[in-house]
C-alpha positions in Angstrom: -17.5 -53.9 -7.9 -16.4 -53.3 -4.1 -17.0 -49.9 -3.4 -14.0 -48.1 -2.6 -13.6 -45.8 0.6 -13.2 -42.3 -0.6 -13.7 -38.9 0.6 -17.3 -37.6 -0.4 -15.9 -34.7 -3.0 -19.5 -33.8 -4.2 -19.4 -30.5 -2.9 -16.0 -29.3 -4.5 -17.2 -27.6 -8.1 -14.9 -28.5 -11.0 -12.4 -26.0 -12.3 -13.4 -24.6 -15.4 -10.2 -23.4 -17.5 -10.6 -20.8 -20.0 -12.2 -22.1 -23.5 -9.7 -22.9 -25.2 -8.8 -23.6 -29.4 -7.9 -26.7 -30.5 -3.9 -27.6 -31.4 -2.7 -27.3 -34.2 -6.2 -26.1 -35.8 -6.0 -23.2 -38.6 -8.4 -20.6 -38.6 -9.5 -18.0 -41.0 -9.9 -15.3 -39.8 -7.8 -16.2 -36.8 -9.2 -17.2 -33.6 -8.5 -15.9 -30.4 -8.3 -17.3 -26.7 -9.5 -14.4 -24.5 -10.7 -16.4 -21.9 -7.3 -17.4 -19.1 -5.7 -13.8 -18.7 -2.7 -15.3 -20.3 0.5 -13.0 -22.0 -0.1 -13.1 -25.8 3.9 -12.6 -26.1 6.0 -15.1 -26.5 9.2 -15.5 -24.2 11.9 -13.3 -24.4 15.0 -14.5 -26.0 17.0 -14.6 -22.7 14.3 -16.9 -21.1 14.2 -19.2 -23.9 17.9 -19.2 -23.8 17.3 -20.0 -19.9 15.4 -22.9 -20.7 17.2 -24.3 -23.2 20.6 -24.5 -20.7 18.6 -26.3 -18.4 17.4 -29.2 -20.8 20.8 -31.4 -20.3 20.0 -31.8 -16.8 15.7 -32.3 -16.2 17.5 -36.3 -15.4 17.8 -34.5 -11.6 15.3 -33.2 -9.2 15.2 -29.7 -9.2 16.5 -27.2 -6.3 13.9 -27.7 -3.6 15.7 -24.7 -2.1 15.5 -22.8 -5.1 19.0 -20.8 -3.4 19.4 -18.3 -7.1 16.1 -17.2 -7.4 15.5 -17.0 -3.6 18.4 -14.4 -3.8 17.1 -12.7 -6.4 13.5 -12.0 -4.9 14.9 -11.5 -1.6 16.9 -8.8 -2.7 14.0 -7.4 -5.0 11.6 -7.1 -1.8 14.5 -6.5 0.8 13.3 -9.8 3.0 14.8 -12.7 4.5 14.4 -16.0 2.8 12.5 -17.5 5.8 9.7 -15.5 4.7 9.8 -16.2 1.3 7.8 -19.7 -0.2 7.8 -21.2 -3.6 5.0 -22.7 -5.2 3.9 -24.1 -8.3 2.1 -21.4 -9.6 0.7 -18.9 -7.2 -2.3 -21.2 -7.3 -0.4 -24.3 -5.6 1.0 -21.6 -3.1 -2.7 -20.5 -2.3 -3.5 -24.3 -1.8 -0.4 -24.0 1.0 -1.2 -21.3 3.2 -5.2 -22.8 3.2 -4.0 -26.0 4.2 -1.4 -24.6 6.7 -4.5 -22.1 8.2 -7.6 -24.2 8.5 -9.2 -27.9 8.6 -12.2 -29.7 9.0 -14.7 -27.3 11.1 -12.7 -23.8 10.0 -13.9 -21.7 7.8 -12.0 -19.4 5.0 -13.6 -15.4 4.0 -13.6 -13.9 0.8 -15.5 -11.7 -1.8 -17.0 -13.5 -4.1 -17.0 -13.3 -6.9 -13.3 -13.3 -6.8 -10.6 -16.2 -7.8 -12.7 -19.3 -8.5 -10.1 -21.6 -7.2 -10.8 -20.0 -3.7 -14.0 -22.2 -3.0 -12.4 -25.0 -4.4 -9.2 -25.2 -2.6 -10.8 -24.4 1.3 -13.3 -27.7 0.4 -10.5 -29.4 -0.6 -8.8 -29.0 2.7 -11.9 -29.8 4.5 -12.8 -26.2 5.6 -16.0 -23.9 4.7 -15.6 -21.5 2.6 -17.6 -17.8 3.6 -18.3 -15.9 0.3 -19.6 -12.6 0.8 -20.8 -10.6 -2.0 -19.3 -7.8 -3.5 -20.5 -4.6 -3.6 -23.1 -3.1 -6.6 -20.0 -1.5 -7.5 -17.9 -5.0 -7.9 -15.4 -4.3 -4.9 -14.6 -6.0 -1.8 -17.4 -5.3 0.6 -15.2 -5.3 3.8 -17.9 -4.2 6.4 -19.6 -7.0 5.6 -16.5 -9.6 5.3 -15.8 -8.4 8.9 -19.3 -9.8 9.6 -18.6 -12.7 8.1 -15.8 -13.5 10.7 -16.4 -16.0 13.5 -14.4 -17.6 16.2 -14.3 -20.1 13.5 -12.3 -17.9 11.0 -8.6 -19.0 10.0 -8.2 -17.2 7.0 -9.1 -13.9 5.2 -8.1 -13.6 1.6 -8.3 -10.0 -0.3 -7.8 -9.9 -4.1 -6.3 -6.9 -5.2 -6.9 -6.1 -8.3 -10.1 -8.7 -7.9 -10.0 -11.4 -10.5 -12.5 -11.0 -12.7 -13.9 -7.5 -12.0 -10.6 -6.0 -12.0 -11.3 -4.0 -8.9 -8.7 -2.5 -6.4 -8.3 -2.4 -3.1 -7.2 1.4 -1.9 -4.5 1.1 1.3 -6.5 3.1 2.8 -9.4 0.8 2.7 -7.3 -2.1 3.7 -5.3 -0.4 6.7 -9.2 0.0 8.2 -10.0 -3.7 7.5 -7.0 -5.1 8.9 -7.3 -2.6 12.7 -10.6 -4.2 12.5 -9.4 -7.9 11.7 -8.6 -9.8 14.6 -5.0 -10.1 15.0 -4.8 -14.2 15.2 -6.6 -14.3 11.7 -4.3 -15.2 8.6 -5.0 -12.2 5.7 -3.9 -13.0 2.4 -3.6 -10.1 -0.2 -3.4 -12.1 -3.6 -1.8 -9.9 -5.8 -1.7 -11.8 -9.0 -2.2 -8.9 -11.1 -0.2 -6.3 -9.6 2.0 -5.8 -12.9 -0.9 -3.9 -14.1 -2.5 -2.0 -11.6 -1.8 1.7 -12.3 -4.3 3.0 -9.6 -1.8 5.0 -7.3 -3.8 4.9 -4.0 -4.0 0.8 -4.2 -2.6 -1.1 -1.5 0.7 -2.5 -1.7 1.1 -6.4 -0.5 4.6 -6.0 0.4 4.7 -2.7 2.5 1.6 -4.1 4.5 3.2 -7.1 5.2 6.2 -5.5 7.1 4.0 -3.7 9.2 1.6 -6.9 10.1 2.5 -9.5 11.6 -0.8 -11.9 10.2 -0.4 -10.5 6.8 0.5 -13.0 3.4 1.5 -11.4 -0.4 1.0 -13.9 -3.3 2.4 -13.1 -6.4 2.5 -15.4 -9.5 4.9 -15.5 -12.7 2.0 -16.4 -14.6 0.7 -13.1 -16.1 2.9 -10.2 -16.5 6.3 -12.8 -16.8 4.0 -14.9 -19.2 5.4 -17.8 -17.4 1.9 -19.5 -17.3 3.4 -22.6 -18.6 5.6 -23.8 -16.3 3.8 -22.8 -12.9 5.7 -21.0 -10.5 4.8 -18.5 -7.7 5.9 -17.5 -4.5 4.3 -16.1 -1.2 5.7 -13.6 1.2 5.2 -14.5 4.9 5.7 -14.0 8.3 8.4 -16.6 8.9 6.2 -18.3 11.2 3.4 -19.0 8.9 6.2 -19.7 6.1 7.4 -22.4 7.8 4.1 -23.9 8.0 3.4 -23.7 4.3 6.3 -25.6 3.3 5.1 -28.1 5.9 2.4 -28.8 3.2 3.9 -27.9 0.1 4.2 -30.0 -2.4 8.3 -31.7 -2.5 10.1 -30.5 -5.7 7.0 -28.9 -7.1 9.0 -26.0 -8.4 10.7 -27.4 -11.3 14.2 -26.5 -12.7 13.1 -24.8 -15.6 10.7 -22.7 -14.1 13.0 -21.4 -11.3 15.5 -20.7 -14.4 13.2 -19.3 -16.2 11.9 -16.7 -13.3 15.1 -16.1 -12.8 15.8 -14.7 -16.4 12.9 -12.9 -16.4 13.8 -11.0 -12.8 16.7 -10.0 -15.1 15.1 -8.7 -18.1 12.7 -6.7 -16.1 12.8 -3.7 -18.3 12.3 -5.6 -21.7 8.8 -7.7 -19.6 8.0 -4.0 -18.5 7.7 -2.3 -21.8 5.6 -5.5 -22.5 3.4 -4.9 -19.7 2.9 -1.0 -20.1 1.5 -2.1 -23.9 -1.3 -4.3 -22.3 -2.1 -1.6 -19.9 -1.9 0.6 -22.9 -4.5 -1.5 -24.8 -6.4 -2.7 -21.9 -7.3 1.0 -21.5 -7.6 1.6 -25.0 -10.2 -0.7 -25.4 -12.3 0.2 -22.1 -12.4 4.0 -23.6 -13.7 2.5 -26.3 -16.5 -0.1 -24.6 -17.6 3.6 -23.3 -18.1 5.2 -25.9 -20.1 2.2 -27.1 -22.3 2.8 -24.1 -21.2 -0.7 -23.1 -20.6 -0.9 -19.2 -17.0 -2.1 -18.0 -15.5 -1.8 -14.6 -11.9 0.2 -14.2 -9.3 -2.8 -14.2 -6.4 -3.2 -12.7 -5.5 -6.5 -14.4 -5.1 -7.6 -17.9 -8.6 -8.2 -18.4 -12.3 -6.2 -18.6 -14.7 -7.2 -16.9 -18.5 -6.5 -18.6 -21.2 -7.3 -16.0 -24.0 -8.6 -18.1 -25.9 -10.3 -15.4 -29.0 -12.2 -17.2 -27.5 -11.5 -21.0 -24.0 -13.2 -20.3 -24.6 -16.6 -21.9 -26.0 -15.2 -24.9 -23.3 -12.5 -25.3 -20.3 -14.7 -24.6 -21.9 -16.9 -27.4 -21.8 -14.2 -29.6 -18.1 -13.6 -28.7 -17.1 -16.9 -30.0 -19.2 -16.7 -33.1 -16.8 -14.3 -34.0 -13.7 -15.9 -33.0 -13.2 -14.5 -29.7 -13.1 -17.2 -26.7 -13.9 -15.0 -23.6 -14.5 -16.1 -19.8 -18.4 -16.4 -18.8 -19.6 -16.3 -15.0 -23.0 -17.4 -15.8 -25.2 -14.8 -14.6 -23.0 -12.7 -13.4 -20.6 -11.4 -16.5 -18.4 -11.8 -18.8 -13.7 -11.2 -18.2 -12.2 -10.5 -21.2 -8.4 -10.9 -21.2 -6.3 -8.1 -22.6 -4.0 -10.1 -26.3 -3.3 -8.8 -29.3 -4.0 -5.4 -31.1 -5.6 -7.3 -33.4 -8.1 -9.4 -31.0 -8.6 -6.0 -29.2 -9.6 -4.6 -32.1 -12.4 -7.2 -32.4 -13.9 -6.8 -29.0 -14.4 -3.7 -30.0 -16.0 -4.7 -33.2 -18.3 -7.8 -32.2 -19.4 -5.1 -29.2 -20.1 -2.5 -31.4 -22.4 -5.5 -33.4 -23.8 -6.5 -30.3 -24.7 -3.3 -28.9 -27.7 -2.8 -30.9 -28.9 -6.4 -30.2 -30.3 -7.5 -26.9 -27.2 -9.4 -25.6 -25.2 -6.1 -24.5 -28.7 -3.3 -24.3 -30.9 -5.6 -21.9 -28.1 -5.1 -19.5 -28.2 -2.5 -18.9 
């Protein structure tokens, strides 16, 4: 067989979705998918209703201008639709602005462990990605990301809260690391999670970005809209580097649907809220009770725990789905445990409680 010429893409890991059960399987008892930081509600009845007055026409390309739901965000955030980019899913809109920063030779910073689509999207563009380490503490080490910057440096991204430790960036912290930042580098403050994040000194994407010129918000639909489905997100920009991340964007990769269905849910913001404020509800619910457990968990700020098991994670997250709980393991490193149900909380809290007086949750700590 001739050999085809390619791109050597050895170097870019596979992405790993969350474990997932299979369709249409019964289970008894019932078993859970823990593991992609989804929203266990359905949609609301005015998004469904959305959708459904959108079906007669998915014959036509969709809006690339997306000119309703730009309106409606614009006038959320009080910016001008130049600086406002739609993507599908907040992923896709990362994949712009790494594209529209840096190439072959350039190299992207970030904490690690953070997002695990970060490495893979900068080697997909054909730049290096710079993982620094995260503090003992599992927060953005920003000393040492400054250290990490060189002449080669496009791109900074900061996770906030940090997917999977559920860490938060304080505005403090971030108004010292972006004086220190040089002011030709691209910062990107991924805010993914910010639905959930109660702490009150975090930094907020949107009020940075006003006062910064190099400064990028990405927020997603995917979590606290539980529009995970139909991938959309959006980035705020500086018009200039806007412009440049529609120059690589995807054409009509926000579909119909999913701009009808943000749209909706922009709408219905108090009925998503109350929805939100019960996962933060149980999220801290269950954390209290980890404690008490004497199981170690980092303060979230997402819809997930995060239980740093280092050496024991394998075996732990085994034990998880034993009992019907598919969780997210960082081999290694720890196990993120998305936020569903009362009644899948109620098992993490059970299966640790089992697992406390084995080895897979007491020899790490």
């Amino acid at each position: 067989m001739t050999r085809l010429r390619m791109r050597d893409l050895s170097a870019i890991p596979d992405y790993k979705p969350g474990k997932a059960t299979g369709p249409g399987t019964p289970h008894d008892p019932p078993v859970y998918k823990l593991s992609s930081n989804e929203n266990p509600y359905p949609p609301l009845p005015s998004v469904a209703r959305a959708l459904a007055d959108q079906l007669s026409a998915i014959n036509r390309y969709p809006e690339t201008a997306a000119a309703t739901l730009t309106s409606v965000v614009c006038e959320r955030f009080g910016v001008h639709p130049a600086n406002l980019v739609f993507g599908s899913g907040s992923v896709e809109v990362l994949s712009q602005l790494i594209r529209a920063t840096a190439g072959e030779g350039d190299e992207v910073v970030f904490a690690w462990r953070s997002f695990e689509a970060y490495p893979m999207l900068v080697l997909a563009a054909g730049a290096k990605p710079v993982m620094v380490p995260l503090t003992p503490d599992h927060e953005h080490d920003f000393d040492a990301m400054l250290a990490a910057i060189t002449d080669r440096t496009r791109l900074v991204i900061v996770c906030n809260p940090n997917n999977p430790t559920g860490t938060t960036v304080s505005q403090d912290r971030l108004d010292d690391f972006l004086a220190r930042v040089p002011s030709d580098i691209v910062v990107l403050v991924d805010e993914a999670y910010v639905h959930f994040n109660r702490r009150t000194d975090t930094a907020v994407g949107i009020e940075t970005m006003r006062t910064h010129d190099n400064v990028v918000v990405a927020h997603t639909f995917s979590k606290a809209y539980g529009l995970a489905g139909l991938r959309i997100g959006y980035a705020l920009a500086p018009a200039p580097v806007a412009t440049a991340m529609r120059k690589v964007a995807i054409p009509f990769g926000v579909t119909s649907l999913a701009q009808a269905a943000a749209v909706a849910s922009l709408r219905a913001e108090d009925e998503l809220t109350e929805r939100v404020e019960a996962l933060v509800a149980e999220r801290d619910r269950i954390a209290a009770g980890l404690g008490r457990l004497g199981v170690e968990v980092a303060e979230s700020g997402g819809n997930f725990l995060w239980l740093p098991l280092g050496d024991a994670t394998a075996a732990a997250a085994g034990a998880f789905e034993n009992h019907g709980l598919l969780v997210r393991p960082f081999d290694g490193d720890g196990i993120r445990i998305t936020i569903g149900e009362p009644a899948a909380n109620d098992r993490i809290l059970a299966v640790c409680a089992r697992l406390g007086a084995d080895a897979e949750l007491t020899a790490a700590r």
